[in-house]
C-alpha atoms as an extended CHARMM CRD file, in Angstrom:
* protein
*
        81  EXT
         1         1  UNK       CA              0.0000000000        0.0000000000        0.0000000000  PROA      1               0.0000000000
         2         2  UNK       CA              1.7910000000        3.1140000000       -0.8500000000  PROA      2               0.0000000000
         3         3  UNK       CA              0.7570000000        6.6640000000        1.3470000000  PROA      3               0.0000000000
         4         4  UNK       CA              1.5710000000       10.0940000000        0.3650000000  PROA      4               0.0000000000
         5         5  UNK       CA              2.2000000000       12.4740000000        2.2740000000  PROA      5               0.0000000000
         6         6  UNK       CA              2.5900000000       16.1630000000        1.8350000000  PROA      6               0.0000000000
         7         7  UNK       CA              4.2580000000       18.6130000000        4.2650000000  PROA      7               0.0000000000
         8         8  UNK       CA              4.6680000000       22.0710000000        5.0260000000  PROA      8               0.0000000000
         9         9  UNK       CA              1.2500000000       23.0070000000        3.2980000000  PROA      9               0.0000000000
        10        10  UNK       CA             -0.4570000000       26.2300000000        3.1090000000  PROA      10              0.0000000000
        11        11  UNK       CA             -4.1340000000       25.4310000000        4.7490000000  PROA      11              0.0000000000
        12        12  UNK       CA             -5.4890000000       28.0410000000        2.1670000000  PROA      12              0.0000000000
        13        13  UNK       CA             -3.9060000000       25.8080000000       -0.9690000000  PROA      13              0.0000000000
        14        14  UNK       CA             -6.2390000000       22.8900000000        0.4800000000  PROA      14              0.0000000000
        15        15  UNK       CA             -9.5270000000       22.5290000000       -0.8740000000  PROA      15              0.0000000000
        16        16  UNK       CA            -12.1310000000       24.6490000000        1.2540000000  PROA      16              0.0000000000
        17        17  UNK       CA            -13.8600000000       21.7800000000        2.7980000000  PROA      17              0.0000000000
        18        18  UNK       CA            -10.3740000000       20.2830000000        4.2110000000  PROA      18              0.0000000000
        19        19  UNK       CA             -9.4960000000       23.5660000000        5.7090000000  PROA      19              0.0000000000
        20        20  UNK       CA            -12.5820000000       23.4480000000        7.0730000000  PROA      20              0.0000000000
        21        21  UNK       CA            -12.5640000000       20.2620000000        8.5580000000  PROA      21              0.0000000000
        22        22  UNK       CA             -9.3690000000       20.6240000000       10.3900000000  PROA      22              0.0000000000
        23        23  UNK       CA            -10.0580000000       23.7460000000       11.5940000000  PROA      23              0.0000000000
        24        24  UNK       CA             -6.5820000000       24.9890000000       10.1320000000  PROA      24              0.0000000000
        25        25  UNK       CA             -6.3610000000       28.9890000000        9.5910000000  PROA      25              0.0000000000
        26        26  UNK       CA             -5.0120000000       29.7930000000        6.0240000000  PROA      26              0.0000000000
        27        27  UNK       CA             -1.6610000000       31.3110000000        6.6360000000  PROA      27              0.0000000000
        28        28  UNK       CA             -1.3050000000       27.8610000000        8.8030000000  PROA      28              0.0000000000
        29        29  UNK       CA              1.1770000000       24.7560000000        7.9530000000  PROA      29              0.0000000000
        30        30  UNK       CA             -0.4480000000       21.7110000000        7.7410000000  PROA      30              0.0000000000
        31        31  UNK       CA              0.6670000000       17.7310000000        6.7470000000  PROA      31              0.0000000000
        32        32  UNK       CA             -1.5430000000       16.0400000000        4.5950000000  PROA      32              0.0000000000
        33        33  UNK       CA             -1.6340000000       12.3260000000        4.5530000000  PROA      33              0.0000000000
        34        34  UNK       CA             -2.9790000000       10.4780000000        1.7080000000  PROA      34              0.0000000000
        35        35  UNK       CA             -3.6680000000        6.0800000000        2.3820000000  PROA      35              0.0000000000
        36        36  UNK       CA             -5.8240000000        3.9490000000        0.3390000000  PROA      36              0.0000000000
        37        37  UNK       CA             -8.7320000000        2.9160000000        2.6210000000  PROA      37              0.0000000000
        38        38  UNK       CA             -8.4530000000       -1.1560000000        3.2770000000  PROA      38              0.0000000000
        39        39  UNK       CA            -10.8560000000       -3.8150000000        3.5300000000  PROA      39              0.0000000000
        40        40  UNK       CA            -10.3810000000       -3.2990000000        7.2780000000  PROA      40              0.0000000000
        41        41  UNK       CA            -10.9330000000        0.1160000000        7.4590000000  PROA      41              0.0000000000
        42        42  UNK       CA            -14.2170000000        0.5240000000        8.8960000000  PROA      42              0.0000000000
        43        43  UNK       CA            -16.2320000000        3.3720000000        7.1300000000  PROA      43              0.0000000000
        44        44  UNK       CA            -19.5940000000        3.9940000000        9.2320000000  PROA      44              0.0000000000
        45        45  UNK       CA            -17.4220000000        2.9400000000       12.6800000000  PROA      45              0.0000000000
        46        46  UNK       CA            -16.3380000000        0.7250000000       14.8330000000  PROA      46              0.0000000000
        47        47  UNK       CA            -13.3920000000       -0.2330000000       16.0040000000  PROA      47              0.0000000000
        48        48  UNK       CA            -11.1430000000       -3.4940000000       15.6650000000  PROA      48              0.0000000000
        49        49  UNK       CA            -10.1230000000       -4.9420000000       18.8960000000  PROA      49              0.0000000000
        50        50  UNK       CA             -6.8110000000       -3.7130000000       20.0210000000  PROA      50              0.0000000000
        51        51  UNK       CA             -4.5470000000       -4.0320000000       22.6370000000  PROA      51              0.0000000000
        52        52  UNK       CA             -3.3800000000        0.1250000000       22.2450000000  PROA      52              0.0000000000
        53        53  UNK       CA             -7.1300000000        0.5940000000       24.0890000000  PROA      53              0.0000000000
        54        54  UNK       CA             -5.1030000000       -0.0050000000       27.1500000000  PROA      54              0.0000000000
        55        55  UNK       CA             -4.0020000000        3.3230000000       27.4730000000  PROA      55              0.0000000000
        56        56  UNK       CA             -7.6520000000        3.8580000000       27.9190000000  PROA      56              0.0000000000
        57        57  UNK       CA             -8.3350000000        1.3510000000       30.7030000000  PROA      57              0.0000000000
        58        58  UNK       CA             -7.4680000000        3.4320000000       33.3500000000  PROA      58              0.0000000000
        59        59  UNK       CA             -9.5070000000        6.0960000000       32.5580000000  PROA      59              0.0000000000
        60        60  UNK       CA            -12.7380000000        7.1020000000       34.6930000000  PROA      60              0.0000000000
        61        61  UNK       CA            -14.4680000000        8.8220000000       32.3810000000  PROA      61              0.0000000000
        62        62  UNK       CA            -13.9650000000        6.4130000000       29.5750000000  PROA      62              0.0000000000
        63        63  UNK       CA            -16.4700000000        3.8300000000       30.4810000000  PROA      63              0.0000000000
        64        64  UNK       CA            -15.9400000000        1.2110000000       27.4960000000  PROA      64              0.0000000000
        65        65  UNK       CA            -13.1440000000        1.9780000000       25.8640000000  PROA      65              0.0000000000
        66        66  UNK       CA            -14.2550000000        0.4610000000       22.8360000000  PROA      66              0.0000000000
        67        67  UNK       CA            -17.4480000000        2.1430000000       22.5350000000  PROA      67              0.0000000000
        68        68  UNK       CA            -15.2380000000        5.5520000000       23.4330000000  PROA      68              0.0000000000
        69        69  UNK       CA            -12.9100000000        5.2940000000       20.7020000000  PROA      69              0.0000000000
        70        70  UNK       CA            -15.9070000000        4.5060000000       18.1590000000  PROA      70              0.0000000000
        71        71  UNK       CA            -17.7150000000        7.5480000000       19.0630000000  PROA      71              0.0000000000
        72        72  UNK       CA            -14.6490000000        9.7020000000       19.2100000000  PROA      72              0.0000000000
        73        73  UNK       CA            -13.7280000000        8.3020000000       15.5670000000  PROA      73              0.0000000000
        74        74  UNK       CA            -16.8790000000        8.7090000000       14.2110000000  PROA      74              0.0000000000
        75        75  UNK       CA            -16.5750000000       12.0530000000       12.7480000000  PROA      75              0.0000000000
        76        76  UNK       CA            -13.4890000000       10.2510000000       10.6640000000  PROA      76              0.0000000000
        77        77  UNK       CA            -16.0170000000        7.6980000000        8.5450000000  PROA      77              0.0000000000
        78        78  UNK       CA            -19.0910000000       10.2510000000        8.4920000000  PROA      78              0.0000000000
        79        79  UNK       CA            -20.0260000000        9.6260000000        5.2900000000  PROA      79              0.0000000000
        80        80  UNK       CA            -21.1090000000       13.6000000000        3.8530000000  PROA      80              0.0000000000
        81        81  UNK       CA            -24.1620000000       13.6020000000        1.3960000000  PROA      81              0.0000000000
Protein backbone atom coordinates (compact mmCIF):
# COMPACT_ATOMS: atom_id res chain seq x y z
CA UNK A 1 0.00 0.00 0.00
CA UNK A 2 1.79 3.11 -0.85
CA UNK A 3 0.76 6.66 1.35
CA UNK A 4 1.57 10.09 0.37
CA UNK A 5 2.20 12.47 2.27
CA UNK A 6 2.59 16.16 1.84
CA UNK A 7 4.26 18.61 4.27
CA UNK A 8 4.67 22.07 5.03
CA UNK A 9 1.25 23.01 3.30
CA UNK A 10 -0.46 26.23 3.11
CA UNK A 11 -4.13 25.43 4.75
CA UNK A 12 -5.49 28.04 2.17
CA UNK A 13 -3.91 25.81 -0.97
CA UNK A 14 -6.24 22.89 0.48
CA UNK A 15 -9.53 22.53 -0.87
CA UNK A 16 -12.13 24.65 1.25
CA UNK A 17 -13.86 21.78 2.80
CA UNK A 18 -10.37 20.28 4.21
CA UNK A 19 -9.50 23.57 5.71
CA UNK A 20 -12.58 23.45 7.07
CA UNK A 21 -12.56 20.26 8.56
CA UNK A 22 -9.37 20.62 10.39
CA UNK A 23 -10.06 23.75 11.59
CA UNK A 24 -6.58 24.99 10.13
CA UNK A 25 -6.36 28.99 9.59
CA UNK A 26 -5.01 29.79 6.02
CA UNK A 27 -1.66 31.31 6.64
CA UNK A 28 -1.30 27.86 8.80
CA UNK A 29 1.18 24.76 7.95
CA UNK A 30 -0.45 21.71 7.74
CA UNK A 31 0.67 17.73 6.75
CA UNK A 32 -1.54 16.04 4.59
CA UNK A 33 -1.63 12.33 4.55
CA UNK A 34 -2.98 10.48 1.71
CA UNK A 35 -3.67 6.08 2.38
CA UNK A 36 -5.82 3.95 0.34
CA UNK A 37 -8.73 2.92 2.62
CA UNK A 38 -8.45 -1.16 3.28
CA UNK A 39 -10.86 -3.82 3.53
CA UNK A 40 -10.38 -3.30 7.28
CA UNK A 41 -10.93 0.12 7.46
CA UNK A 42 -14.22 0.52 8.90
CA UNK A 43 -16.23 3.37 7.13
CA UNK A 44 -19.59 3.99 9.23
CA UNK A 45 -17.42 2.94 12.68
CA UNK A 46 -16.34 0.73 14.83
CA UNK A 47 -13.39 -0.23 16.00
CA UNK A 48 -11.14 -3.49 15.66
CA UNK A 49 -10.12 -4.94 18.90
CA UNK A 50 -6.81 -3.71 20.02
CA UNK A 51 -4.55 -4.03 22.64
CA UNK A 52 -3.38 0.12 22.24
CA UNK A 53 -7.13 0.59 24.09
CA UNK A 54 -5.10 -0.01 27.15
CA UNK A 55 -4.00 3.32 27.47
CA UNK A 56 -7.65 3.86 27.92
CA UNK A 57 -8.33 1.35 30.70
CA UNK A 58 -7.47 3.43 33.35
CA UNK A 59 -9.51 6.10 32.56
CA UNK A 60 -12.74 7.10 34.69
CA UNK A 61 -14.47 8.82 32.38
CA UNK A 62 -13.96 6.41 29.57
CA UNK A 63 -16.47 3.83 30.48
CA UNK A 64 -15.94 1.21 27.50
CA UNK A 65 -13.14 1.98 25.86
CA UNK A 66 -14.26 0.46 22.84
CA UNK A 67 -17.45 2.14 22.53
CA UNK A 68 -15.24 5.55 23.43
CA UNK A 69 -12.91 5.29 20.70
CA UNK A 70 -15.91 4.51 18.16
CA UNK A 71 -17.71 7.55 19.06
CA UNK A 72 -14.65 9.70 19.21
CA UNK A 73 -13.73 8.30 15.57
CA UNK A 74 -16.88 8.71 14.21
CA UNK A 75 -16.57 12.05 12.75
CA UNK A 76 -13.49 10.25 10.66
CA UNK A 77 -16.02 7.70 8.55
CA UNK A 78 -19.09 10.25 8.49
CA UNK A 79 -20.03 9.63 5.29
CA UNK A 80 -21.11 13.60 3.85
CA UNK A 81 -24.16 13.60 1.40
Amino acid sequence: MATIVLEHVKAIELPADWMKRVGAKPDETVRVTIVRESAATPRTGGVKPNRTFGMWADREDVGDAGEYVTKLRQPRYAVEK
